[in-house]
N, C-alpha and C positions, 0 to 999 in steps of 0.2 A: 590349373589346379587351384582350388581356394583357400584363402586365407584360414589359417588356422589361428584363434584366438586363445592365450594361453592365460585370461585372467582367471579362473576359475582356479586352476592348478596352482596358479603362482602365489594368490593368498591364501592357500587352502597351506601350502610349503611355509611360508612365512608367517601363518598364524601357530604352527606347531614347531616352529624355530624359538617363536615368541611368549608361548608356553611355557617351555622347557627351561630358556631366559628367566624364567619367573624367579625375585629375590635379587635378579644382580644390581649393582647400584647406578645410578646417572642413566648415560644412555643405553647402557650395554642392557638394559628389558626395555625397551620402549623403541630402540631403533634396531631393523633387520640386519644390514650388514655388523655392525656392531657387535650383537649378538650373536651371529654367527658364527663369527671370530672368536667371541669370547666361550661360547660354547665347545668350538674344538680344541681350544686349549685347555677347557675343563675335562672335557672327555679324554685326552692324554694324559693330565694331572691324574685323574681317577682309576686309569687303569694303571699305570705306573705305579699309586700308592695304594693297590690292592696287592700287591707283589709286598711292598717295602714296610707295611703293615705286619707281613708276616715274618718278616725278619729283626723288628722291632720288638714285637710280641716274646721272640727266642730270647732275643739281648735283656729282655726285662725277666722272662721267667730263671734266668740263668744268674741274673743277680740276686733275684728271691733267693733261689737257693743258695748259692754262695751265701749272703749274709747268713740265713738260719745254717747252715753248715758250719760255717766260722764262730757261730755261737756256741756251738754243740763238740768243737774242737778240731772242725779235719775243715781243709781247703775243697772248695769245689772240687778241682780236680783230683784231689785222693778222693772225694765222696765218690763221683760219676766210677771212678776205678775201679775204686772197690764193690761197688754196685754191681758191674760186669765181672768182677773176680768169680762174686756168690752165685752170680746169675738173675738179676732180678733184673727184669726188664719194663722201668715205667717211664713212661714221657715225661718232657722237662714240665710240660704244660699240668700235669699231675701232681708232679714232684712241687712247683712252684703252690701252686692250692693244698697242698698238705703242710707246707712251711707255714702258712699262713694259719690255715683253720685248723690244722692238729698239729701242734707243736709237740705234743708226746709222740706218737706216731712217727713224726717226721725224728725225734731222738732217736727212736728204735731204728728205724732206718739208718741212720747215719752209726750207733752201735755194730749193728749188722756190718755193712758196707768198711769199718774200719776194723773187726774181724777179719773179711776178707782179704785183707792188704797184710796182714802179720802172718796168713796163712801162708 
């Protein structure tokens, strides 16, 4: 059987390991194993905080509202309550961008929402 020669393949693997490498610092772009290394603990890193991104996101839109909430006089959790009391059904991610860019709106809301709690 004959020799099979794998340099075609092997820098053709390690030029798009070295690619991808592009930006990291010292050796981890300039040498293969290195970067190899350093790229699968990136690619863990990254899909790990495509998850933990979005649980970040909830924590923050959920203080937005608390805060404008607490302004307007009810706690988060009487707001979210009385939201489900009346029946309105918006996401935190809405609710958080209407605290911000319509604070009238976001009052009504919270008027609303603390009707439904004395109802």
């Amino acid at each position: 059987m004959p020799r099979v020669k794998s340099g075609k393949t092997t820098r053709k693997k390690h030029k798009k390991i070295l690619k991808l490498a592009k930006g990291f610092k010292e050796t981890r772009h300039t040498r293969y194993k290195c970067a190899n290394e350093a790229l699968l603990h990136a690619f863990t890193y990254a899909y790990r905080d495509r998850r933990v991104k979005k649980r970040e996101m909830r924590r923050l839109w959920i203080s937005r509202i608390n805060a404008a909430a607490r302004i307007n006089g009810l706690s988060y959790n009487k707001f979210i309550c009385g939201l489900k009391k009346v029946g309105i059904n918006i996401n935190r991610k809405v609710l958080a961008d209407l605290a911000i860019t319509d604070s009238d709106a976001f009052a009504r809301l919270v008027q609303t929402a603390s009707k439904g709690l004395n109802s």
